[in-house]
C-alpha positions, 0 to 999 in steps of 0.5 A: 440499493441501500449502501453503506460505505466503510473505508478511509484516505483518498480511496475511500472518497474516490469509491464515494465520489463514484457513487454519488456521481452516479446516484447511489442511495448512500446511507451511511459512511463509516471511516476511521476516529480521528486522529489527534494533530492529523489533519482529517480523513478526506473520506470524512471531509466528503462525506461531511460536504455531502451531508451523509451520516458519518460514523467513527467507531473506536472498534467494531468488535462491541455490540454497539457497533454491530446494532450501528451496522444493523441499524442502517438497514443497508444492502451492501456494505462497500469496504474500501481500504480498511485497516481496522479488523471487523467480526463476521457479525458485523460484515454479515449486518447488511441483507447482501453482506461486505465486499472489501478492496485487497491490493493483490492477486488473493490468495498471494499477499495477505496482509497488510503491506500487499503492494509493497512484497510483490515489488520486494520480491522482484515480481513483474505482475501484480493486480488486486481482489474485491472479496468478500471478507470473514473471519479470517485476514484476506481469506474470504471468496473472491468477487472479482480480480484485476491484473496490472504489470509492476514495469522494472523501475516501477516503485511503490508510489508509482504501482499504487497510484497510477494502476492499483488505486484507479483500478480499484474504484473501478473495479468496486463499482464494477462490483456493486453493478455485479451485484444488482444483477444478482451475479457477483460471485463468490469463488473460494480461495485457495489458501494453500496456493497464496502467502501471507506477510506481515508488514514491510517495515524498517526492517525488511526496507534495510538495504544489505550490501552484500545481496546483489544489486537487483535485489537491493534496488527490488527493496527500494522501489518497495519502500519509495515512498514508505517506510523509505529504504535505508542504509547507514553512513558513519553509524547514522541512518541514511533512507534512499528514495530514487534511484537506478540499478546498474547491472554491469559488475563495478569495482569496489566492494558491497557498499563501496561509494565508487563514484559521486557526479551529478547524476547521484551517489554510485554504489557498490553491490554483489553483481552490479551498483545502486546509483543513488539519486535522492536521499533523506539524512538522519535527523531530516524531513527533506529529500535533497539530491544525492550530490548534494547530501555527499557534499554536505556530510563530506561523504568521500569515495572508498567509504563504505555505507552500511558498516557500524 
C-alpha cells in the first residue's frame, strides 16, 4: 500500500517511524514551510535522514497542491497533527482517501485546543478519534476512538504525552491495518451531540479569583505547559505552572496571599486555595520556585493577586 504521510512535530515522526520500522511503502512526507529562526520540524529532520521525498506547501487550497497530492499516486494519506485546514479534493486525492488524528472523543472538542477544554472544564475522561476528515472542521465519520482517564492532578503535558500522543500512533497504525483488511469504517457523527471551542489562549488561561478553587486549579492544569495560566501581582502578568488545590475553605480573600513557606505561594479562592509552587515573572523565560519569586519581588502576605 502506497502511503503518504501528512503531519508535523514529534507525532508526525513518531507515526513515520512506525511505519518505517514496519516496512511501509512510504511515498511521500508532507509537513509544514519551515519557519524563520525555528529550528526544523522533527517529521522533516526524518524524513530528510530516510531519503523520502519532502514536500512544504505554503497552502493546499491551490491547484498545484492538489496535482502534488495527485501526483503520488498514493493509497492513503495518514494526517498526523495537521494544523493547516486541506479541501476535500485534496483529502480525496488518494484511491482510499485521508484518515487524521483528533485529540478527543469526536464529536466533543472540535477544534484546535482539544486537549486543553476537557481539563478546563473539570472532565475525568477524555481520549482521541482517527477520522476521516471533509470539509468541515473535525466533523468527518469516525474510524476508530480510544479513551484515557484525565487523573485530578493531571496537566496538559501530562494527559498528552503520557496517554494521548502514544496512544495515538498506536491507534493510526491500528488504522492502516483496518484498512488493508478492507474493515475501516466510517461512522458518522453526531454533531449535535459534540462541541465545538476555538482555542484556549491567554484569555480563557486567566486565573479569576473570585471562582472556586477547583475551578481555578481545573484552568491551570489546562494551560501547564501552554499558554501557561496567569494572574496579575502589582498590575504585572505572573503565569503559574505547577501546583495543587486545597479544598479546606481558608481564610482570606479571593486572591489573598494567606501563606508563603517552602512548599510555594498559598492562595486564597472561593471555597478552598491555590498553592503555587512554580511560576514565571513578567518579563522572564525562567520558571523559578514560588518561594523564590515571593522573595524576590517582595510579595508579602495580605497582598491580593489579580487586582489592577
Amino acid at each position: 500500500m502506497r502511503i503518504v504521510v501528512h503531519g508535523q512535530q514529534a507525532f508526525g515522526r513518531a507515526v513515520l517511524e512506525k511505519l518505517l520500522e514496519r516496512g511501509e511503502d512510504v511515498v511521500a512526507v508532507c509537513t509544514a514551510p519551515d519557519k524563520e529562526g525555528r529550528p526544523d520540524d522533527p517529521l522533516k529532520t526524518l524524513a530528510l535522514e530516510r531519503g523520502l521525498p519532502l514536500h512544504q506547501p505554503p497552502s493546499w487550497k491551490t491547484p498545484q497542491a492538489l496535482e502534488l497530492m495527485r501526483s503520488f499516486e498514493s493509497d492513503v494519506c495518514l494526517m498526523a497533527y495537521v494544523l493547516l485546514l486541506v479541501p476535500e479534493a485534496v483529502l480525496n486525492a488518494p484511491a482510499q482517501g485521508s484518515f487524521q488524528y483528533h485529540p478527543s472523543l469526536l464529536p466533543m472538542h472540535r477544534g484546535p485546543s482539544s486537549i486543553n477544554w476537557p481539563i478546563a472544564l473539570g472532565a475525568t475522561r477524555t481520549g482521541l478519534s482517527i477520522f476521516w476528515p471533509d470539509a468541515g472542521l473535525d466533523e468527518g465519520p469516525i474510524l476508530m476512538q480510544k479513551t484515557c482517564e484525565i487523573g485530578p492532578d493531571e496537566t496538559l503535558g501530562d494527559v498528552y504525552f503520557n496517554k494521548l500522543f502514544p496512544l495515538g500512533v498506536e491507534a493510526m497504525i491500528e488504522s492502516l491495518d483496518l484498512l488493508k483488511k478492507g474493515e475501516a469504517p466510517k461512522i458518522p457523527q453526531n454533531l449535535k451531540e459534540g462541541s465545538y471551542e476555538s482555542w484556549f489562549g491567554k484569555k480563557e488561561a486567566q486565573l479569576d479569583w473570585q471562582k472556586s478553587a477547583r475551578e481555578n486549579y481545573n484552568i491551570i492544569r489546562a494551560a501547564n505547559p501552554q499558554p501557561g495560566a496567569w494572574t496579575t501581582h502589582r498590575g504585572e502578568t505572573l503565569q503559574i505552572f505547577d501546583s495543587a488545590c486545597e479544598d479546606e475553605k481558608t481564610s482570606g480573600a479571593p486572591g489573598e496571599v494567606v501563606r508563603i513557606d517552602d512548599d510555594g505561594i498559598l492562595v486564597a479562592a472561593r471555597g478552598g486555595a491555590i498553592r503555587m509552587k512554580r511560576v514565571r515573572a513578567s518579563g522572564s523565560r525562567e520558571k523559578i520556585p514560588a518561594r523564590e519569586y515571593a522573595e524576590k519581588s517582595g510579595l508579602t502576605l495580605g497582598e491580593r493577586l489579580g487586582e489592577k
